[in-house]
N, CA, C and O atoms as a GROMACS GRO file, in nm:
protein
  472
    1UNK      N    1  -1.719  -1.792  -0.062
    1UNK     CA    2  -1.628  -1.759   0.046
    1UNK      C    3  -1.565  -1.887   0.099
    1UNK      O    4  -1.627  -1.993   0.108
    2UNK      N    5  -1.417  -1.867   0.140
    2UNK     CA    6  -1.364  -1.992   0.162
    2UNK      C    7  -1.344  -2.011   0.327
    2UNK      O    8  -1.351  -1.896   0.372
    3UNK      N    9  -1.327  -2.085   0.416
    3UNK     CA   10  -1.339  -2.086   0.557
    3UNK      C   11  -1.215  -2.109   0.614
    3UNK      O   12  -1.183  -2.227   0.629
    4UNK      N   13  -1.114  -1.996   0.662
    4UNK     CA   14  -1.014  -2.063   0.738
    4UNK      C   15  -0.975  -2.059   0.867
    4UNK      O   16  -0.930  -1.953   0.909
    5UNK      N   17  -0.984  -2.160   0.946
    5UNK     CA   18  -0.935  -2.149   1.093
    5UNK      C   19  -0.858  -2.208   1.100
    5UNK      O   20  -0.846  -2.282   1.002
    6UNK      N   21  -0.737  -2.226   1.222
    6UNK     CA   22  -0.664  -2.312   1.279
    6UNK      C   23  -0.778  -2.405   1.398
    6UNK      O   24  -0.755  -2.521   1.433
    7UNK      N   25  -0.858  -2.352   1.429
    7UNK     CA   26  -0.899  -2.430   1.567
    7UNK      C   27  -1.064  -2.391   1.556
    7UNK      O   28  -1.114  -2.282   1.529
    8UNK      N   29  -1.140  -2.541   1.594
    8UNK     CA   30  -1.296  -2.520   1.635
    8UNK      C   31  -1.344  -2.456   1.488
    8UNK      O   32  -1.361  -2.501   1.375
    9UNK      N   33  -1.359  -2.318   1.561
    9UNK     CA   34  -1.459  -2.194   1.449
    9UNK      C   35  -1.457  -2.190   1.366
    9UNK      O   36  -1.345  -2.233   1.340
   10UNK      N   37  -1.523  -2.155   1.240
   10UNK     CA   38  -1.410  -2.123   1.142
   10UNK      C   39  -1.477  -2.046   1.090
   10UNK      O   40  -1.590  -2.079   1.054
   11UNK      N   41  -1.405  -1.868   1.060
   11UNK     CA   42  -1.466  -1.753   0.976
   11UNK      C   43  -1.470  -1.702   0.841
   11UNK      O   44  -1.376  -1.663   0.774
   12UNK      N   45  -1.642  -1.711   0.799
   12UNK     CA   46  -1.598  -1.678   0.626
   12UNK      C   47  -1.512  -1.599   0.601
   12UNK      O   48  -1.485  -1.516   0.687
   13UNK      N   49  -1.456  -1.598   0.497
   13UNK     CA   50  -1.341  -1.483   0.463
   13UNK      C   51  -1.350  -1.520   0.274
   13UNK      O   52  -1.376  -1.632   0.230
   14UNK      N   53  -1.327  -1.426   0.206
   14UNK     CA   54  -1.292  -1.467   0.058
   14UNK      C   55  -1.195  -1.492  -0.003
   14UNK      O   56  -1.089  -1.432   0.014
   15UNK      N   57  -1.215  -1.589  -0.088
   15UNK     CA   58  -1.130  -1.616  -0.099
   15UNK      C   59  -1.001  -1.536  -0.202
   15UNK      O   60  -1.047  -1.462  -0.290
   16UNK      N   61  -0.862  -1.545  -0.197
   16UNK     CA   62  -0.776  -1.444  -0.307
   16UNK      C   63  -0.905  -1.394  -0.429
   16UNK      O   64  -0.965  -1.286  -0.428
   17UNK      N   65  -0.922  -1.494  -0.515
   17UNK     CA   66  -0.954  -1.398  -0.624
   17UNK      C   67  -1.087  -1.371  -0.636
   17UNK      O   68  -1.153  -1.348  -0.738
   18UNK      N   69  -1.134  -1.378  -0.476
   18UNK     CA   70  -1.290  -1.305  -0.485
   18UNK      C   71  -1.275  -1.131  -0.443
   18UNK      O   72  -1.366  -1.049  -0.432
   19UNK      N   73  -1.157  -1.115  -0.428
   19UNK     CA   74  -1.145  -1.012  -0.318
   19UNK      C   75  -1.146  -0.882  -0.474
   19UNK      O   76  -1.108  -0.904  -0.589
   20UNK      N   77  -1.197  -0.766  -0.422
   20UNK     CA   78  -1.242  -0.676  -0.511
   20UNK      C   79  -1.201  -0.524  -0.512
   20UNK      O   80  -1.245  -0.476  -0.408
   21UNK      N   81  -1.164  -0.468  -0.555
   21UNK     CA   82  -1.072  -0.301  -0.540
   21UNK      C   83  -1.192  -0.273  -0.477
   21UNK      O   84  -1.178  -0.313  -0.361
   22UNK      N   85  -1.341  -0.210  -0.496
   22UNK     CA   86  -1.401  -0.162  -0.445
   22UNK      C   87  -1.447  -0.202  -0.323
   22UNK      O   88  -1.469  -0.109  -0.246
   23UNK      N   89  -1.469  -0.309  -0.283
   23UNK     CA   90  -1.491  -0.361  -0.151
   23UNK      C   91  -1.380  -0.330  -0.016
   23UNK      O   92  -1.390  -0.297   0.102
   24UNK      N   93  -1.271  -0.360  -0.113
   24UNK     CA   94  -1.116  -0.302  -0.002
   24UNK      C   95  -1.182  -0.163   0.060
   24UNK      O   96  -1.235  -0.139   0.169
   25UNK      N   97  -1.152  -0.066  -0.082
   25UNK     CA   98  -1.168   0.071  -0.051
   25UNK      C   99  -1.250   0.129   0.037
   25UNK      O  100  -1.220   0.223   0.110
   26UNK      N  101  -1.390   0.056   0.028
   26UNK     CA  102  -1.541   0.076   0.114
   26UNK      C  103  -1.480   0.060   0.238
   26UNK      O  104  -1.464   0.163   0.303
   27UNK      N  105  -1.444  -0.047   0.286
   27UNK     CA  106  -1.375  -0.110   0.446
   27UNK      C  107  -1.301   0.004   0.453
   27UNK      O  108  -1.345   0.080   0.539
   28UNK      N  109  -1.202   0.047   0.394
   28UNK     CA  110  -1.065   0.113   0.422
   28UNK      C  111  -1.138   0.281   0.480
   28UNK      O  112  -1.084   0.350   0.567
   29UNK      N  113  -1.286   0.325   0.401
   29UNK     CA  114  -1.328   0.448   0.406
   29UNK      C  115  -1.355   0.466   0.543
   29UNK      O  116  -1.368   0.586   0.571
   30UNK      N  117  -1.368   0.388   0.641
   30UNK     CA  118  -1.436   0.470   0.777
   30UNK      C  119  -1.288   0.475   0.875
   30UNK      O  120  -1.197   0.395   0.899
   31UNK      N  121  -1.314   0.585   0.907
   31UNK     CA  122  -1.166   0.572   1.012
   31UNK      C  123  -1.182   0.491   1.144
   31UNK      O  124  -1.097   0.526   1.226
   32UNK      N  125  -1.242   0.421   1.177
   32UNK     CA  126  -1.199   0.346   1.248
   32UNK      C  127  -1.154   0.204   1.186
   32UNK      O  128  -1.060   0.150   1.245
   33UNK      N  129  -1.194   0.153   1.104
   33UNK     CA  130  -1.165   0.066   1.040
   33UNK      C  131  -1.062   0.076   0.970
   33UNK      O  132  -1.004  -0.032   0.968
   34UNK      N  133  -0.988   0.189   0.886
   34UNK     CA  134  -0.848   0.216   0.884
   34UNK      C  135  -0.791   0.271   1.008
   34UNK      O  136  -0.690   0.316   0.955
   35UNK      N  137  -0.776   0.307   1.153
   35UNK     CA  138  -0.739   0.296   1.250
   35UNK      C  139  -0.652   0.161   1.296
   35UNK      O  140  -0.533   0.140   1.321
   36UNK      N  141  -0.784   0.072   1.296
   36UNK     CA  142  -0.734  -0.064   1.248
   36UNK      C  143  -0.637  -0.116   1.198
   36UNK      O  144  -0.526  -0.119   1.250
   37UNK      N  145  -0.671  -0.169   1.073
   37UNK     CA  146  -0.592  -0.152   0.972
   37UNK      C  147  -0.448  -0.078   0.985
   37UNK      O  148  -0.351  -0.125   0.925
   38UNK      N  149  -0.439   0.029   1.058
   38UNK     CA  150  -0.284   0.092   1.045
   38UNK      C  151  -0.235   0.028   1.180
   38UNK      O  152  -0.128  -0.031   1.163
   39UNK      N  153  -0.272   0.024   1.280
   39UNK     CA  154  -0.248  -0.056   1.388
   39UNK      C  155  -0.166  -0.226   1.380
   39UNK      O  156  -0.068  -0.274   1.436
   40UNK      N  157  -0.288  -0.288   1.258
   40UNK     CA  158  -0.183  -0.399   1.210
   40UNK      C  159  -0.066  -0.428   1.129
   40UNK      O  160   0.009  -0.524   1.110
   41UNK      N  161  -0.078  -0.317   1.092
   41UNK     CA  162   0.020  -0.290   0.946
   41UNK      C  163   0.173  -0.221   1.029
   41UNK      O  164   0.283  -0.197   0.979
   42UNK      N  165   0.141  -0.210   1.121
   42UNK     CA  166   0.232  -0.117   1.241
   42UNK      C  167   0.321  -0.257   1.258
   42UNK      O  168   0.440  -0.262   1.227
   43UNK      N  169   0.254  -0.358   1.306
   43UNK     CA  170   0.366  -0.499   1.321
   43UNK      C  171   0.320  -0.605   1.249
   43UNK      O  172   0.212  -0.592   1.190
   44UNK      N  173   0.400  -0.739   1.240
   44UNK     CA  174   0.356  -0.848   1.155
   44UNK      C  175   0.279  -0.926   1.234
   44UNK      O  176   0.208  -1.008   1.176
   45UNK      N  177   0.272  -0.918   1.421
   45UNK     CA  178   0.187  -1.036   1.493
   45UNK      C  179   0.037  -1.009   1.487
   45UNK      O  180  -0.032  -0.909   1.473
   46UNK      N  181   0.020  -1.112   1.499
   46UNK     CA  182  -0.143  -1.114   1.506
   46UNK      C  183  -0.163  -1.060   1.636
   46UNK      O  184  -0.098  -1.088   1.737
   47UNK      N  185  -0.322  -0.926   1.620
   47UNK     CA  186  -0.359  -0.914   1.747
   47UNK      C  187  -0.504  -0.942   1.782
   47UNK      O  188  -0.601  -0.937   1.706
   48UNK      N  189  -0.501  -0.982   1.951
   48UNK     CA  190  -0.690  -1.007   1.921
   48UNK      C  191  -0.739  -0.868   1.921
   48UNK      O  192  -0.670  -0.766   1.915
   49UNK      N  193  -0.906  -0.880   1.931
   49UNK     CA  194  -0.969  -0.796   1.901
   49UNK      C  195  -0.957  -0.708   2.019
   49UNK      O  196  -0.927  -0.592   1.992
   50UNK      N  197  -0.973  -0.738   2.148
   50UNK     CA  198  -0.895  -0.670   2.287
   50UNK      C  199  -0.776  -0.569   2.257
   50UNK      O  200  -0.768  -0.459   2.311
   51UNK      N  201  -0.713  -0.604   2.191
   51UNK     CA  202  -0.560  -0.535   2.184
   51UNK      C  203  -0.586  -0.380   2.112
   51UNK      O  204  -0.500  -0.293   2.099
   52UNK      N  205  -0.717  -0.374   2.074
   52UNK     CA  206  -0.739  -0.261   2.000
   52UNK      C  207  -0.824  -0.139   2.053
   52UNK      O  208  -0.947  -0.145   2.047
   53UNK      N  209  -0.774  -0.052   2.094
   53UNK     CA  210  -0.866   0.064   2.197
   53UNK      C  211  -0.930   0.143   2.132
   53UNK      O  212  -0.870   0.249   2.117
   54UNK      N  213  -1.067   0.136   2.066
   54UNK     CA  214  -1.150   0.224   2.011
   54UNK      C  215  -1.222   0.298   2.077
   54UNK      O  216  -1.236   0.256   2.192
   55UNK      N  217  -1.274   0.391   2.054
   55UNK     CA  218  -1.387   0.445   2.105
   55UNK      C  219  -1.537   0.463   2.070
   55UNK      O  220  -1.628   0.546   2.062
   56UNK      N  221  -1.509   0.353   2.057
   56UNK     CA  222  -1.665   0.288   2.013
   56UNK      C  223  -1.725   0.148   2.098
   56UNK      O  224  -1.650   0.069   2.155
   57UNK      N  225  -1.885   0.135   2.094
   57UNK     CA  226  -1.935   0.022   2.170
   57UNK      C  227  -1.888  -0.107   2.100
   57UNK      O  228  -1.846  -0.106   1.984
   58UNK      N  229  -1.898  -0.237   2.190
   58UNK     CA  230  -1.788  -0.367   2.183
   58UNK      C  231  -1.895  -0.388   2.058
   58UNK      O  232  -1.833  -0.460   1.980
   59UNK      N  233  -2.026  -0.359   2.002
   59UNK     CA  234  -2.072  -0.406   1.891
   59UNK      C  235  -2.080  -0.339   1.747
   59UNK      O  236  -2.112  -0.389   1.639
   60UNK      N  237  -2.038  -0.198   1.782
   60UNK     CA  238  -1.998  -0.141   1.689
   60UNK      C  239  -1.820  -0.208   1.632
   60UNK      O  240  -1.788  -0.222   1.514
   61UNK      N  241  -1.749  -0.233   1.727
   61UNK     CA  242  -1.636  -0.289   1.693
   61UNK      C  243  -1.644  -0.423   1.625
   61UNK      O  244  -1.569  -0.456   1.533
   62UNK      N  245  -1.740  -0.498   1.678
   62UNK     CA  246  -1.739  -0.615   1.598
   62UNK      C  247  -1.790  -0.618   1.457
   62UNK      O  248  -1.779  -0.706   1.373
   63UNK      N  249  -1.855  -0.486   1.451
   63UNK     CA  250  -1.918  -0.453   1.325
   63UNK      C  251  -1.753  -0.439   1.241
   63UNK      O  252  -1.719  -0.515   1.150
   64UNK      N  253  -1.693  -0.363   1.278
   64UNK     CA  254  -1.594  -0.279   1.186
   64UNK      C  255  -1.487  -0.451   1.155
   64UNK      O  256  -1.438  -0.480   1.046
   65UNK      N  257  -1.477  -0.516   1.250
   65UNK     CA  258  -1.349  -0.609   1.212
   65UNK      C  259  -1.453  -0.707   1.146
   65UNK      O  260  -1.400  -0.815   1.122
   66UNK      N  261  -1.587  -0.700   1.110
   66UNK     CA  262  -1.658  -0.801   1.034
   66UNK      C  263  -1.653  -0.725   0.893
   66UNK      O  264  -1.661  -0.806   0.800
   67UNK      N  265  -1.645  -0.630   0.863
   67UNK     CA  266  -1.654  -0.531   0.775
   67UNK      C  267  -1.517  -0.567   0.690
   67UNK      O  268  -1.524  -0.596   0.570
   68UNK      N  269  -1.401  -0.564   0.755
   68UNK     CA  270  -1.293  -0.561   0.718
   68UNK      C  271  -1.206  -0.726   0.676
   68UNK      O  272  -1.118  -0.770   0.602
   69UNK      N  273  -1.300  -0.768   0.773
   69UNK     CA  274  -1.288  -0.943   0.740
   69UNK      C  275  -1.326  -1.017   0.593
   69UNK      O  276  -1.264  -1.084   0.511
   70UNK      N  277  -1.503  -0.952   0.614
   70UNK     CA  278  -1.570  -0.994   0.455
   70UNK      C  279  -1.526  -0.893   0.326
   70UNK      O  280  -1.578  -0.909   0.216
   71UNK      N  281  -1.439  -0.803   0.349
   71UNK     CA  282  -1.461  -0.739   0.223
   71UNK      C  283  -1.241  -0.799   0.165
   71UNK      O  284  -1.170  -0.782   0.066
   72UNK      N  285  -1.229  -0.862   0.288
   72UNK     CA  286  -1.066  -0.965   0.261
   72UNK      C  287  -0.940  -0.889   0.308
   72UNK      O  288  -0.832  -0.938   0.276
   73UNK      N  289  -0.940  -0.783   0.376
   73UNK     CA  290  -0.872  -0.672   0.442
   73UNK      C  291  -0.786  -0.745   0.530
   73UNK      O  292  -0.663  -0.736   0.536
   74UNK      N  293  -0.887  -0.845   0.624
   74UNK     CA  294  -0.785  -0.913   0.752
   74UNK      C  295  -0.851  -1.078   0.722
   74UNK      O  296  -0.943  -1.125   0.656
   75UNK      N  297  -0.775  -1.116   0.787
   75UNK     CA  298  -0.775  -1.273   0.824
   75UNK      C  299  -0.773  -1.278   1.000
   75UNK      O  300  -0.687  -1.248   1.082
   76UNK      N  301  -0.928  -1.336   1.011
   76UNK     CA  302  -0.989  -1.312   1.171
   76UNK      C  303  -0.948  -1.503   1.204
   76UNK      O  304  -0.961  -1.572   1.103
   77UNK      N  305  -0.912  -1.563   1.305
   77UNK     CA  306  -0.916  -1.687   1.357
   77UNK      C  307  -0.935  -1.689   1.488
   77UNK      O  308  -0.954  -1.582   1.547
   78UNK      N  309  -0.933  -1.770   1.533
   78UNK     CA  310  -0.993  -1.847   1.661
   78UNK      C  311  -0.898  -1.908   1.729
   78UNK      O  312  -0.887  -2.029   1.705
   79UNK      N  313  -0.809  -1.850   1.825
   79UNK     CA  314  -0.723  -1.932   1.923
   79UNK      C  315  -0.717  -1.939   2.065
   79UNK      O  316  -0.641  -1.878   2.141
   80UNK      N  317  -0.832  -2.044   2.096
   80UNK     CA  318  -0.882  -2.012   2.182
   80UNK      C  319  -1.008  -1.990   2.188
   80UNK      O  320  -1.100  -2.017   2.110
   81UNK      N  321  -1.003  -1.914   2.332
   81UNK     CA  322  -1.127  -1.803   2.289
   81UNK      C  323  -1.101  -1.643   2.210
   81UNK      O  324  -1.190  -1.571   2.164
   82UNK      N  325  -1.010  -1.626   2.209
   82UNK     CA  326  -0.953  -1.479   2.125
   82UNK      C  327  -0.977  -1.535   2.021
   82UNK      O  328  -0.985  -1.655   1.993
   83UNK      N  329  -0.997  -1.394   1.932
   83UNK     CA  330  -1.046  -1.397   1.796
   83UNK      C  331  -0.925  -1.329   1.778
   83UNK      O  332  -0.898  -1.232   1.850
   84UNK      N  333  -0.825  -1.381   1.664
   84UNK     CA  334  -0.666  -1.284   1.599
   84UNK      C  335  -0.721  -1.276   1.484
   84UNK      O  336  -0.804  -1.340   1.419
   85UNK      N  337  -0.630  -1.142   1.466
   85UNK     CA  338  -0.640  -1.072   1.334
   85UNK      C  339  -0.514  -1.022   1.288
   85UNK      O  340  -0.419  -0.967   1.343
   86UNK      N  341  -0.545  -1.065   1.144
   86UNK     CA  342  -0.400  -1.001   1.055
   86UNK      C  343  -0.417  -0.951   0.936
   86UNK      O  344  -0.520  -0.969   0.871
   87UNK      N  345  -0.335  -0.894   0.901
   87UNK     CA  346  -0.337  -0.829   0.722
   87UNK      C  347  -0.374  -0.911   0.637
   87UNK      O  348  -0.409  -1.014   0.695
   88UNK      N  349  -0.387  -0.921   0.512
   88UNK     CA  350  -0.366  -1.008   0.424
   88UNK      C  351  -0.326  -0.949   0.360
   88UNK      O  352  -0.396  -0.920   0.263
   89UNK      N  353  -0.198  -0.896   0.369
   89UNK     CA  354  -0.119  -0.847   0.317
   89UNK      C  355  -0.099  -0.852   0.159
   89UNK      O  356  -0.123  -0.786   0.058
   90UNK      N  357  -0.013  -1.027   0.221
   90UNK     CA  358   0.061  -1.073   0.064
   90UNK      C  359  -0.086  -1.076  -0.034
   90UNK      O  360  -0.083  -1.034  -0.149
   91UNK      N  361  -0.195  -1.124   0.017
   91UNK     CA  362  -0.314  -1.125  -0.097
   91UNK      C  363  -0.332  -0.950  -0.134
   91UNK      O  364  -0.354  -0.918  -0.251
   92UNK      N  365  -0.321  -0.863  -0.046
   92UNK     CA  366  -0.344  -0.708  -0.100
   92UNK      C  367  -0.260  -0.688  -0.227
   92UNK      O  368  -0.295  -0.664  -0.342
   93UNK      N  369  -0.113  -0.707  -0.162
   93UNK     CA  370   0.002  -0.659  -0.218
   93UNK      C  371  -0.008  -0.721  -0.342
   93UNK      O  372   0.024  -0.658  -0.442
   94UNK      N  373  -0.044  -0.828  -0.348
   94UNK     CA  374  -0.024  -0.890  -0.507
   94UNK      C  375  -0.150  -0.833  -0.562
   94UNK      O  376  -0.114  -0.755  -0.651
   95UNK      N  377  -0.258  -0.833  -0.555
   95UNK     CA  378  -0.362  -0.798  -0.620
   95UNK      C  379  -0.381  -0.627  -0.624
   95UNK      O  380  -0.406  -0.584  -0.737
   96UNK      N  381  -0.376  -0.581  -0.574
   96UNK     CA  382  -0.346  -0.399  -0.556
   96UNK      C  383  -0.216  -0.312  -0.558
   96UNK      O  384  -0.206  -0.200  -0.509
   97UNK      N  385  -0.139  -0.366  -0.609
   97UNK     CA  386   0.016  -0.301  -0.583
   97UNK      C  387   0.062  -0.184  -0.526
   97UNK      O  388   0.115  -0.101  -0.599
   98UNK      N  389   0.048  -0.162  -0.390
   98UNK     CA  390   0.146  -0.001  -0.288
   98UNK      C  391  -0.018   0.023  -0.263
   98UNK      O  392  -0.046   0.132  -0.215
   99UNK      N  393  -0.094  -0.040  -0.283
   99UNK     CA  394  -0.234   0.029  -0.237
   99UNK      C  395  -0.239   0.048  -0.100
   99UNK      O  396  -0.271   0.159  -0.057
  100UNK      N  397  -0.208  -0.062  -0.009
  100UNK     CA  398  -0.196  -0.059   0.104
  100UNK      C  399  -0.093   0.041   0.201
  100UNK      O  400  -0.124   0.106   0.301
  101UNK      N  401   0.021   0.030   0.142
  101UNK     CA  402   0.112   0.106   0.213
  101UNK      C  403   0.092   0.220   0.177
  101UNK      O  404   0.164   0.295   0.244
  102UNK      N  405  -0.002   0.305   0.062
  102UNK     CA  406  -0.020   0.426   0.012
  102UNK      C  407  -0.126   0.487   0.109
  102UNK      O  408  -0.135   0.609   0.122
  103UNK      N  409  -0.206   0.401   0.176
  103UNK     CA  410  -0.296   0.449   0.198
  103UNK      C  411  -0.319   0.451   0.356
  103UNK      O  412  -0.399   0.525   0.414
  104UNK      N  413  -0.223   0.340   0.425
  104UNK     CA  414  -0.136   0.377   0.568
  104UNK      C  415  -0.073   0.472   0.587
  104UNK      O  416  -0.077   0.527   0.697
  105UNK      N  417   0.012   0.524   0.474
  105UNK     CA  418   0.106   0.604   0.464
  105UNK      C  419   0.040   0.789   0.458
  105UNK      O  420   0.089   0.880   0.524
  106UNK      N  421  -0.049   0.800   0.387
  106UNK     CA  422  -0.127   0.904   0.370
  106UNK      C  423  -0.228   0.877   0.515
  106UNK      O  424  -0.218   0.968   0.597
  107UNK      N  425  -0.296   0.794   0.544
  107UNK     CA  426  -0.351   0.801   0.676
  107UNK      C  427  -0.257   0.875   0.775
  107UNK      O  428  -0.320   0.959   0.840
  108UNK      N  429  -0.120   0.869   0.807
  108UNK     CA  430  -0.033   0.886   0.896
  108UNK      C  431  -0.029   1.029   0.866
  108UNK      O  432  -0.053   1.101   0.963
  109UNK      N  433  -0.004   1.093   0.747
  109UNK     CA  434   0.019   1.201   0.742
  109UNK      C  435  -0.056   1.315   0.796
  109UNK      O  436  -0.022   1.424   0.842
  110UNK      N  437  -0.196   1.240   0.773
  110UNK     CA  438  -0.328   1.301   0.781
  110UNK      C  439  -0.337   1.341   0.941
  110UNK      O  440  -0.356   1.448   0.998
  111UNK      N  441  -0.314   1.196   0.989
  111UNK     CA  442  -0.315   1.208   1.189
  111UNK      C  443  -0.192   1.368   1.220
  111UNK      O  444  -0.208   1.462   1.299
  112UNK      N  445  -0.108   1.349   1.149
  112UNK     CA  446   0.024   1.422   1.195
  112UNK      C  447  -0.031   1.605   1.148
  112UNK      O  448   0.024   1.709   1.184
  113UNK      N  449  -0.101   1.595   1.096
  113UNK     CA  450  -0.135   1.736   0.981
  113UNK      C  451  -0.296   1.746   1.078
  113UNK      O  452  -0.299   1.847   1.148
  114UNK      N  453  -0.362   1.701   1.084
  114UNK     CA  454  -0.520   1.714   1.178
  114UNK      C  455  -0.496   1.677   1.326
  114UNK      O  456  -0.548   1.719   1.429
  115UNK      N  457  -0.413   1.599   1.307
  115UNK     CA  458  -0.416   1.591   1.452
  115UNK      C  459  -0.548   1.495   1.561
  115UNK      O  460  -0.564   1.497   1.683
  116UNK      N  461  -0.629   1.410   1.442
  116UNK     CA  462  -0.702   1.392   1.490
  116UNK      C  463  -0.755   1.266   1.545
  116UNK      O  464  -0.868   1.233   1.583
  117UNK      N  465  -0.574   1.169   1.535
  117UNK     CA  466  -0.606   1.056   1.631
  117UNK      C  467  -0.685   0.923   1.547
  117UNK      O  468  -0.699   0.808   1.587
  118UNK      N  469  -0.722   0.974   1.440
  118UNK     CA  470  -0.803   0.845   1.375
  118UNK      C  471  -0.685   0.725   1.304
  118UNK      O  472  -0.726   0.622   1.251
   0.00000   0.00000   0.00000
C-alpha cells in the first residue's frame, strides 16, 4: 500500500495496480457505503467526513469510509483536522471501464423505484 497525504497524516491507500474488481465490488455492496460513494460522484469537490449524513454511529461510519478507502474506492487526506474524501475516479475508470457510473446509475434508479433513500 502506498501513503498519500498533502499534510502531517498520511493514509494507507493502494496503490493503482493493487486495486482489485472484487475488492471494489465488496465496498460498493453495502448501501451505505454506496450512499457514499453516490454522494461523491454527485460533484468533483472533496468532502469531509462531516458533510455526510448517515444514519449510523460516528464508528460505524468510520468503519464504512475505511472500507472504501482500503479496498481504493476513495482517496481519504488530512487538511487540517478534516479528513477529505474523493473518488478515484480516473484510477476506477481506467481499470474498470463504466463500472462506476453503471453502478451509481442503477443505484439511482433503485432509490427512485424503492424509494428507499439508500
Amino acid at each position: 500500500m502506498t501513503d498519500i497525504a498533502t499534510t502531517g497524516r498520511a493514509l494507507p491507500h493502494p496503490a493503482r495496480e493493487e486495486l482489485r474488481l472484487e475488492a471494489v465490488l465488496h465496498a460498493l455492496s453495502d448501501p451505505m457505503r454506496l450512499r457514499i460513494v453516490r454522494e461523491l460522484a454527485a460533484g468533483e469537490a472533496e468532502l469531509t467526513c462531516s458533510d455526510f449524513v448517515l444514519p449510523v454511529t460516528k464508528s460505524t461510519s468510520t468503519h464504512h469510509f475505511r472500507v472504501l478507502r482500503e479496498s481504493g474506492v476513495i482517496r481519504q487526506v488530512y487538511r487540517g483536522t478534516a479528513k477529505m474524501n474523493v473518488l478515484r475516479r480516473d484510477d476506477l475508470d481506467d481499470l474498470f471501464p463504466g463500472l462506476l457510473d453503471s453502478l451509481v446509475a442503477a443505484a439511482e434508479l433503485q432509490t427512485r423505484r424503492l424509494g428507499d433513500g439508500a
